[in-house]
Backbone bond lengths (Angstrom), bond angles and torsions (degrees), N, CA, C in turn:
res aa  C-N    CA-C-N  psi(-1)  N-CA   C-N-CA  omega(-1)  CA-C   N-CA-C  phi
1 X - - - 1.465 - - 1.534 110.51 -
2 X 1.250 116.60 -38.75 1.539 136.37 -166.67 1.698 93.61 -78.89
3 X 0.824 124.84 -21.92 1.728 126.67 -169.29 1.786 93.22 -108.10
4 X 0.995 122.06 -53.59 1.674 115.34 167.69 1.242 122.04 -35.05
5 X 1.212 136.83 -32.78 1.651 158.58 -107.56 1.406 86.03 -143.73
6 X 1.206 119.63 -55.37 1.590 134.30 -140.89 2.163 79.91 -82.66
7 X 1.629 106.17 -66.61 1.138 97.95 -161.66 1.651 126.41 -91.58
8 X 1.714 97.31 9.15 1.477 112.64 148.08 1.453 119.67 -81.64
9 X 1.443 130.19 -18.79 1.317 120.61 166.07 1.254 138.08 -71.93
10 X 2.042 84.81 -37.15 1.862 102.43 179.07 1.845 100.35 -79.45
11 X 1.134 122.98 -1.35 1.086 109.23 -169.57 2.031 108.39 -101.95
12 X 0.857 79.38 -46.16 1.763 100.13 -169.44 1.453 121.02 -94.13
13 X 1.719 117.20 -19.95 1.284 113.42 160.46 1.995 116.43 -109.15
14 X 1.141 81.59 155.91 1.908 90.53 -164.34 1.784 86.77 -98.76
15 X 1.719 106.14 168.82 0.858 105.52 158.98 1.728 131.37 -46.84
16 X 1.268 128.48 148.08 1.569 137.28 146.44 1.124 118.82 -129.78
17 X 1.199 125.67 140.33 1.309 139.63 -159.07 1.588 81.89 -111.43
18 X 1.262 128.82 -80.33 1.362 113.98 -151.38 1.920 104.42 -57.50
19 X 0.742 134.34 -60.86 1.862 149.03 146.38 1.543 80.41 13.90
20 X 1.189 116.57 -73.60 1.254 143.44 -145.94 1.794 105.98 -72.69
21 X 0.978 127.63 -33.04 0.996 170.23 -161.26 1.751 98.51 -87.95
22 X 1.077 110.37 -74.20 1.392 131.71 168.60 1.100 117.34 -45.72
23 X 1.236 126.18 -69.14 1.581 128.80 162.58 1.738 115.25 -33.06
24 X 1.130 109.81 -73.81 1.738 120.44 -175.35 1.686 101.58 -42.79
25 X 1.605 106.31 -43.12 1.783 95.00 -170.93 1.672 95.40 -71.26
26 X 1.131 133.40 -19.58 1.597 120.10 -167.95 1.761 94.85 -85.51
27 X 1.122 120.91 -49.49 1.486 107.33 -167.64 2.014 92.84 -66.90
28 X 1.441 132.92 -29.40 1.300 127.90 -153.48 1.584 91.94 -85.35
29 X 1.112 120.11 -9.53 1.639 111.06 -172.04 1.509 86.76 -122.11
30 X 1.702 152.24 57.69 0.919 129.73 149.87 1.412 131.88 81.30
31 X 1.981 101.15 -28.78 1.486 94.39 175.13 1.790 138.41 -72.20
32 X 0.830 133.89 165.86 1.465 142.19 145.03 1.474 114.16 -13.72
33 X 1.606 119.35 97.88 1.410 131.80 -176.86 1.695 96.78 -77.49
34 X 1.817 120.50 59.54 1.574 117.25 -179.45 1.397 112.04 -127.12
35 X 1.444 125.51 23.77 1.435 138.27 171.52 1.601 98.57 -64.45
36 X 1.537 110.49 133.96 1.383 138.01 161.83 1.562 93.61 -27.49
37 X 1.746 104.62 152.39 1.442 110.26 -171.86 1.615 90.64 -77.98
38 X 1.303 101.28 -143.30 1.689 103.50 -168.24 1.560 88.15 -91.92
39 X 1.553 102.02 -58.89 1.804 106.98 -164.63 1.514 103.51 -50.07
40 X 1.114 116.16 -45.70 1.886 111.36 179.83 1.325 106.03 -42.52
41 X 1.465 127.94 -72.35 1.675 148.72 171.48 1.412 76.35 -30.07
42 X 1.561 144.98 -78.47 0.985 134.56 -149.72 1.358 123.52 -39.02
43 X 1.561 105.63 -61.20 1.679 141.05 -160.59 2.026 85.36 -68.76
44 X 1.486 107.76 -62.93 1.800 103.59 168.88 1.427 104.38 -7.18
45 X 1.453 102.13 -92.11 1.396 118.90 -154.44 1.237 107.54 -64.06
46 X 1.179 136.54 1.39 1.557 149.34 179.52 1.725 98.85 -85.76
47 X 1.223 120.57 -80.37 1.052 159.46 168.66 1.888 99.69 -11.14
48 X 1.617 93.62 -75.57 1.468 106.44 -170.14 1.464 99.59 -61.79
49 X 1.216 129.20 -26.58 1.600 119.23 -164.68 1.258 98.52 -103.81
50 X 1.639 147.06 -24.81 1.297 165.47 136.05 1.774 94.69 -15.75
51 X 1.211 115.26 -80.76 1.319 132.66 164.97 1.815 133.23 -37.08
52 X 1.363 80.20 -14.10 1.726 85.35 -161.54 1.755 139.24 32.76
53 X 1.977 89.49 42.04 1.247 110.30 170.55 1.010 132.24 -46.97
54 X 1.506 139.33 121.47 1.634 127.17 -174.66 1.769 111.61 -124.97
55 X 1.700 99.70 -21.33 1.288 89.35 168.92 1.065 113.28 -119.16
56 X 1.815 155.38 123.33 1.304 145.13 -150.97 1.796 97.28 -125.54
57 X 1.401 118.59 147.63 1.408 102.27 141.94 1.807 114.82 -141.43
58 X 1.203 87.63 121.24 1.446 96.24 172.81 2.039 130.51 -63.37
59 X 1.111 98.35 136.42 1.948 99.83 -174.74 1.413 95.21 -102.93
60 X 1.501 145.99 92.61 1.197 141.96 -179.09 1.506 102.98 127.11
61 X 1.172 110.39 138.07 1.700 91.97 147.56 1.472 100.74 -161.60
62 X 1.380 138.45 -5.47 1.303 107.62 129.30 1.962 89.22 87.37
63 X 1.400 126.86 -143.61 1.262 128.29 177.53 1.150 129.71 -112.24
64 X 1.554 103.68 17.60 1.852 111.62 154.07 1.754 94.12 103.51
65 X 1.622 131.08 5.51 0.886 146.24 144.06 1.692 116.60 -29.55
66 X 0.620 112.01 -68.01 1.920 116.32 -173.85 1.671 102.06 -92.66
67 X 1.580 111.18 -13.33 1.523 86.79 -170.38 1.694 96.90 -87.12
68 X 1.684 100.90 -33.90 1.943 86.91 -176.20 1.796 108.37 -63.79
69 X 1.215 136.29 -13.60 1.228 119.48 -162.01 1.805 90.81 -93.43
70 X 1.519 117.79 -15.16 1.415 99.71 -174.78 1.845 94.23 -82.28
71 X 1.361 97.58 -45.84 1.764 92.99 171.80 1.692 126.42 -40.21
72 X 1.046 78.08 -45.18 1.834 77.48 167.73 1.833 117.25 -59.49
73 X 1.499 108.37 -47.03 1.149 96.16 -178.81 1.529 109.34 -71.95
74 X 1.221 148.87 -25.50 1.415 135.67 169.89 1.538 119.66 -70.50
75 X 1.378 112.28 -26.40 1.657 121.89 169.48 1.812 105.46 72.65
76 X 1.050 142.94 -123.99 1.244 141.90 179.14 1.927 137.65 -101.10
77 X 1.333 93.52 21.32 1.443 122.31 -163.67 1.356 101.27 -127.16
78 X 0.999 118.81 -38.40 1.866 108.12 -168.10 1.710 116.09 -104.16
79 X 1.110 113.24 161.58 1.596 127.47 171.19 1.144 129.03 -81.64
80 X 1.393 132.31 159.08 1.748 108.70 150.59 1.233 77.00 -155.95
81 X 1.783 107.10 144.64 1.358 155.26 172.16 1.553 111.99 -86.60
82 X 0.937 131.82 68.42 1.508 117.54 172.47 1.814 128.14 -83.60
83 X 1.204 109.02 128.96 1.265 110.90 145.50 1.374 157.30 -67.29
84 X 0.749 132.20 105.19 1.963 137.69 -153.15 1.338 105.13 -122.88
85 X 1.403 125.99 113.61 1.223 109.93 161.91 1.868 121.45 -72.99
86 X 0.959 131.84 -22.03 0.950 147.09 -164.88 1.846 121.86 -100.07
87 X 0.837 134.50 115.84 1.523 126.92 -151.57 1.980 95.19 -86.25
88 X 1.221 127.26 -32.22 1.514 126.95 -177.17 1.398 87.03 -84.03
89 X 1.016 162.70 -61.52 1.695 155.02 -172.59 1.927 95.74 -47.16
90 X 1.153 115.30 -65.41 1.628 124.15 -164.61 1.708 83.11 -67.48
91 X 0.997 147.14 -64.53 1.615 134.53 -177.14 1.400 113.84 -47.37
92 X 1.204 149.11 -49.51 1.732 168.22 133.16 1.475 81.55 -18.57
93 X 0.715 142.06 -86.33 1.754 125.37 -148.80 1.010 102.75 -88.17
94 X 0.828 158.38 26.80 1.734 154.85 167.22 1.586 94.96 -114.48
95 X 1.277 104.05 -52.84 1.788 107.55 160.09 1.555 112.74 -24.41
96 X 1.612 108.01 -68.77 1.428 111.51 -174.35 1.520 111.26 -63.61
97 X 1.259 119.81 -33.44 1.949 140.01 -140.69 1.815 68.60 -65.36
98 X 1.552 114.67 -47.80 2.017 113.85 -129.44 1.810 72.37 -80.79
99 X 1.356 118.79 -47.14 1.713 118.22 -155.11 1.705 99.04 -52.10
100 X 1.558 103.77 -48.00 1.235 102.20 -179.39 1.649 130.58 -74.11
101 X 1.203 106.29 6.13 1.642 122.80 173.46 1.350 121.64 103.42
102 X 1.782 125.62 -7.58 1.091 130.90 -150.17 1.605 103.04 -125.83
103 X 1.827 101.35 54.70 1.682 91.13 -171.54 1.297 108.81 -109.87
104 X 1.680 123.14 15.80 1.304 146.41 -176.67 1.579 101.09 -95.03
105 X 1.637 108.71 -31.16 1.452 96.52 -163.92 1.539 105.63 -129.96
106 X 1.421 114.22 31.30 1.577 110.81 160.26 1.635 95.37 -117.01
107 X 1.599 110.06 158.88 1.336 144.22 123.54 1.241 163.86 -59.58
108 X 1.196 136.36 60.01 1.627 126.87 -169.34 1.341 131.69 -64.57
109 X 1.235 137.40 99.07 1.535 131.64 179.95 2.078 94.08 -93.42
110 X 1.343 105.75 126.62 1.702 111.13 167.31 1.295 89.07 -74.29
111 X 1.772 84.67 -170.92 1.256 112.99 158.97 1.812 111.14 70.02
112 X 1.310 102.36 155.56 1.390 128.20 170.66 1.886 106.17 -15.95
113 X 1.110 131.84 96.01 1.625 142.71 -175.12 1.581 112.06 -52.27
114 X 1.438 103.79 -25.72 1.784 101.14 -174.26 1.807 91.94 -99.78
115 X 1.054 126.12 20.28 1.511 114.90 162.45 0.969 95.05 -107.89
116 X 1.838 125.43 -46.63 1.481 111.30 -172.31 1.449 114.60 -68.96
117 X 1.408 130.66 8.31 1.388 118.95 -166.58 1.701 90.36 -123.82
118 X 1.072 115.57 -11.15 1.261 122.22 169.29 1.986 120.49 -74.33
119 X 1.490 106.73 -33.98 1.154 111.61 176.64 1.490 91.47 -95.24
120 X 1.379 153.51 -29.82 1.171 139.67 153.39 1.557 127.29 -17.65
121 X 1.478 104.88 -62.56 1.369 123.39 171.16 1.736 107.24 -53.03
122 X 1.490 94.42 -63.54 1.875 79.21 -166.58 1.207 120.97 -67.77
123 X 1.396 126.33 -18.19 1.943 135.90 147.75 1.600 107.80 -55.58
124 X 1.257 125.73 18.29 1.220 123.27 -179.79 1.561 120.35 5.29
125 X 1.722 102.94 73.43 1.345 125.86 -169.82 1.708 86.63 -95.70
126 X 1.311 116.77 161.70 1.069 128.26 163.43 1.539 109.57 -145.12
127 X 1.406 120.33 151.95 1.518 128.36 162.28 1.347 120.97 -126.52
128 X 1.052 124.38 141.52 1.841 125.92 159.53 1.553 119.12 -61.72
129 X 1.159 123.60 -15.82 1.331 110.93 -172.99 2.105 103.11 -159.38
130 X 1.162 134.94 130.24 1.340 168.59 -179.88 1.423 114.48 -109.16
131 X 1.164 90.70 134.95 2.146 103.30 175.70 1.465 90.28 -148.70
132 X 1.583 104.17 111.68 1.733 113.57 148.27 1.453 118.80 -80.08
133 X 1.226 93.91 143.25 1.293 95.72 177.34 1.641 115.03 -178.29
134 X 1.234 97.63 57.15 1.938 115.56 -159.65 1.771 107.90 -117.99
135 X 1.411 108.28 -143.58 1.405 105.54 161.69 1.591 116.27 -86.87
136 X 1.319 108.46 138.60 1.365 130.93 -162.38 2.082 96.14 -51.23
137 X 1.512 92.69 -53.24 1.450 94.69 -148.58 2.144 102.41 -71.75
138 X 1.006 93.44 25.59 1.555 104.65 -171.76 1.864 106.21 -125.09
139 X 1.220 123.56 -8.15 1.319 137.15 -156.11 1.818 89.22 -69.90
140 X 1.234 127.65 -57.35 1.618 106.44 177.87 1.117 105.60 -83.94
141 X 1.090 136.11 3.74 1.454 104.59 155.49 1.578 116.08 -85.07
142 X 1.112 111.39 -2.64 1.741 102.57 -162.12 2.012 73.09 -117.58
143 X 0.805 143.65 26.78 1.274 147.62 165.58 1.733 109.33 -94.70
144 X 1.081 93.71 -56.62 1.762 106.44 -169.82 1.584 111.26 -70.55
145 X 1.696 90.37 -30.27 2.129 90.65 172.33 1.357 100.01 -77.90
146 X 1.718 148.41 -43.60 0.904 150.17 -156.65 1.694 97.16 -58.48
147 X 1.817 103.42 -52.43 1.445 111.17 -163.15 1.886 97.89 -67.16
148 X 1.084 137.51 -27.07 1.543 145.25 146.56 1.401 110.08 -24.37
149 X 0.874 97.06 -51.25 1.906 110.46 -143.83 1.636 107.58 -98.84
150 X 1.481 102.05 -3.72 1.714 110.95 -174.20 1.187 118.02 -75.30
151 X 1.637 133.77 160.31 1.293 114.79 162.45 1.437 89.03 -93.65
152 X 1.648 124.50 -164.57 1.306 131.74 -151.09 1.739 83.83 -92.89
153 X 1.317 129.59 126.15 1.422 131.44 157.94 1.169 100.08 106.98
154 X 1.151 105.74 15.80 2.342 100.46 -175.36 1.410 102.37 -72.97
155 X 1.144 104.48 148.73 1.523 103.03 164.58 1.515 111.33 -100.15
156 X 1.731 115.79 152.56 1.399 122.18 172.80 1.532 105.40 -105.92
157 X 1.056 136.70 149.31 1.702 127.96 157.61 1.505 98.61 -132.44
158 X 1.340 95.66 163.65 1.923 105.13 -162.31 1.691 94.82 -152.51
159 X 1.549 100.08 121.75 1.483 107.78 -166.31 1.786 99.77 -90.22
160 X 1.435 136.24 175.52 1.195 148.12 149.52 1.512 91.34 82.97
161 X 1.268 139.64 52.99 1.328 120.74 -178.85 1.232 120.17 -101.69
162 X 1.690 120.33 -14.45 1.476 143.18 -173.62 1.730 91.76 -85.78
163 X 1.414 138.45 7.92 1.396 125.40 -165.80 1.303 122.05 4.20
164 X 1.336 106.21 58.26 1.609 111.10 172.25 1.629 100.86 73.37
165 X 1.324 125.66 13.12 1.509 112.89 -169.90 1.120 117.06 87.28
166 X 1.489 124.37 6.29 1.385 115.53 175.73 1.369 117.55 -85.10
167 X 1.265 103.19 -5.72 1.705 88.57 178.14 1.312 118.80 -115.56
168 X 1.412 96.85 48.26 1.442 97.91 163.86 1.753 103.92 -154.47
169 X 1.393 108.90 -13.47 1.682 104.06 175.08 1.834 89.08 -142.97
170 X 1.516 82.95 144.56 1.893 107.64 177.47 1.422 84.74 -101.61
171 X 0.784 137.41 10.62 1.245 125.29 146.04 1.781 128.51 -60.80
172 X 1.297 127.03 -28.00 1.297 157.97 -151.65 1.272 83.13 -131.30
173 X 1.889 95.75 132.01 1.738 131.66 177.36 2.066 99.97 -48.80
174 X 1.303 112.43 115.72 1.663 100.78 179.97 1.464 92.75 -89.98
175 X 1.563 102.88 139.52 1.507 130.18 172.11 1.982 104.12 -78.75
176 X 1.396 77.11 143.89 1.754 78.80 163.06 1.179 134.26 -44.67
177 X 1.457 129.08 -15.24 1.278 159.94 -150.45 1.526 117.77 -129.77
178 X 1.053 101.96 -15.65 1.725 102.95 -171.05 1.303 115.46 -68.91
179 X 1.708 137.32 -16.46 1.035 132.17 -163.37 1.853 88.38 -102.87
180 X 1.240 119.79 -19.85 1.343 111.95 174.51 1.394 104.52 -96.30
181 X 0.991 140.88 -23.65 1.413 116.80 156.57 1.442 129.47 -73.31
182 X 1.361 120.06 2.68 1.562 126.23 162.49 1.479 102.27 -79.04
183 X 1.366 124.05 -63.98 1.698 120.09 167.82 1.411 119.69 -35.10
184 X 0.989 101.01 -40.37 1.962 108.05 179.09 1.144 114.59 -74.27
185 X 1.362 128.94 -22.33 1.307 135.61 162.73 0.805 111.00 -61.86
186 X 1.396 115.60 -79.35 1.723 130.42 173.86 1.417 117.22 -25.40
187 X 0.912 117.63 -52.45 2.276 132.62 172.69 1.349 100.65 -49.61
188 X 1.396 108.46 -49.43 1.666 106.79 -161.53 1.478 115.14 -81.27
189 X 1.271 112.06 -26.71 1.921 128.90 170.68 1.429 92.69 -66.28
190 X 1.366 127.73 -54.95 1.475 115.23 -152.33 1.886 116.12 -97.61
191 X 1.654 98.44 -11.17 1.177 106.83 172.35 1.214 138.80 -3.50
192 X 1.359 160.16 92.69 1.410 117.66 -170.60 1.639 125.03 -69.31
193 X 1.087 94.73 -32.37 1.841 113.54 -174.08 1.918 96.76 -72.45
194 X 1.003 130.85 -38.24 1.545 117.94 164.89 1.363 126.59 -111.07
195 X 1.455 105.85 155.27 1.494 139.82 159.16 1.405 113.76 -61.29
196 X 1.229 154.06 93.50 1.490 152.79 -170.06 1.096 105.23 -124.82
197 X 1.625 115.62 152.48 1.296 136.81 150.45 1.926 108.42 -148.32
198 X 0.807 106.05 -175.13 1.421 127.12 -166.28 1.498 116.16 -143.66
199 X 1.548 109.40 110.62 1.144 116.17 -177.02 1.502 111.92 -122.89
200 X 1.530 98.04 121.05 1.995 106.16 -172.57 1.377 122.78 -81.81
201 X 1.652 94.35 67.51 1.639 104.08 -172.42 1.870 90.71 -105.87
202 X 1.382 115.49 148.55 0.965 124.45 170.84 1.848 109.85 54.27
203 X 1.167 119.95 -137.08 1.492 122.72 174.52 1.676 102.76 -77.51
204 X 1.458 152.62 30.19 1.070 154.58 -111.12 1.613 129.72 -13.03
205 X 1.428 97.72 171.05 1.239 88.59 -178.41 1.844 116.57 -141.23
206 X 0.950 117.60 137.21 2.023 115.68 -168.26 1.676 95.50 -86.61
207 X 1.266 120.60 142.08 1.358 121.88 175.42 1.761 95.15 -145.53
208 X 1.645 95.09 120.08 1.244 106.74 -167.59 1.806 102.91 -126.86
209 X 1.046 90.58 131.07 1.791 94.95 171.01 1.672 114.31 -104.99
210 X 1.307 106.25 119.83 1.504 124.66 -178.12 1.442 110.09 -56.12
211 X 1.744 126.12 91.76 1.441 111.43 151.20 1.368 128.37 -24.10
């Protein structure tokens, strides 16, 4: 899997400097080296413009890593809403959002994600398109507000779902998380309200289309 990854990245992503850029400030400020590989960021910006996404909201955002590659796929027309629990993570990516041109058309809500998706709902906000990508053990719940919060045909995508491979060989180190990301799988295949599949790009990823 680790060699798939390796020669889908060197193959299919080009240099980025700002990407690049992004990474170094998260390991230089202490954070969490857990930003989407490149090809994921890739498939994002594919995806959102594939889609003709205009309103996005992101569950994570970490150092502005996944939000410029979804920005890219909307280009100068669309939004993204992010969630941050953390107020120095949501400052770091808004950092990058403005470098990368798109500091007119993101959002930061801090704090705890199932309050912010909770006052989402009762502002009867809606979006076309969702990227999880938060704490694992929260993924259906921040699933079921997403499926709330959709317009009719939105797509959701949900990053880290292959847990490193643990959920499918004990062979591979099991994460704290691995037995809830097999359930989260399972929900999202059998869903009724979505269309799912699972594609083993990067740490994987679920791409579900909202009945």
């Amino acid at each position: 899997m680790k060699q798939i990854n390796q020669y889908i990245d060197t193959t299919f992503s080009e240099e980025d400097t700002l990407l690049s850029e992004v990474v170094a400030a998260i390991i230089e400020n202490g954070m969490p080296a857990i930003s989407v590989s490149s090809s994921s960021g890739k498939l994002l910006t594919l995806l959102v413009s594939i889609a003709g996404a205009k309103n996005v909201l992101e569950i994570g955002a970490l150092g502005g890593y996944s939000g410029i590659c979804i920005a890219r796929g909307f280009g100068e027309k669309g939004a993204l809403t992010s969630l941050e629990l953390e107020e120095r993570y949501a400052e770091l990516a808004y950092k990058h959002l403005t470098k990368a041109g798109y500091s007119k058309q993101v959002t930061y809500h801090t704090g705890a994600a199932l309050q912010s998706l909770e006052k989402l709902v009762q502002s009867n906000k809606k979006f076309d398109f969702f990227f999880i990508d938060a704490d694992k053990e929260n993924y259906e719940h921040y699933l079921e507000y997403c499926i709330q919060l959709a317009e009719p045909g939105a797509l959701i995508v949900t990053d880290n779902v292959l847990a490193g491979g643990s959920v499918v060989s004990t062979e591979v180190k099991q994460k704290r998380y691995t037995e809830v990301m097999k359930q989260f799988n399972e929900k999202v295949a059998s869903h009724p309200r979505l269309q799912s599949v699972l594609v083993p790009l990067g740490d994987g990823m679920t791409l579900s289309r909202v009945k």
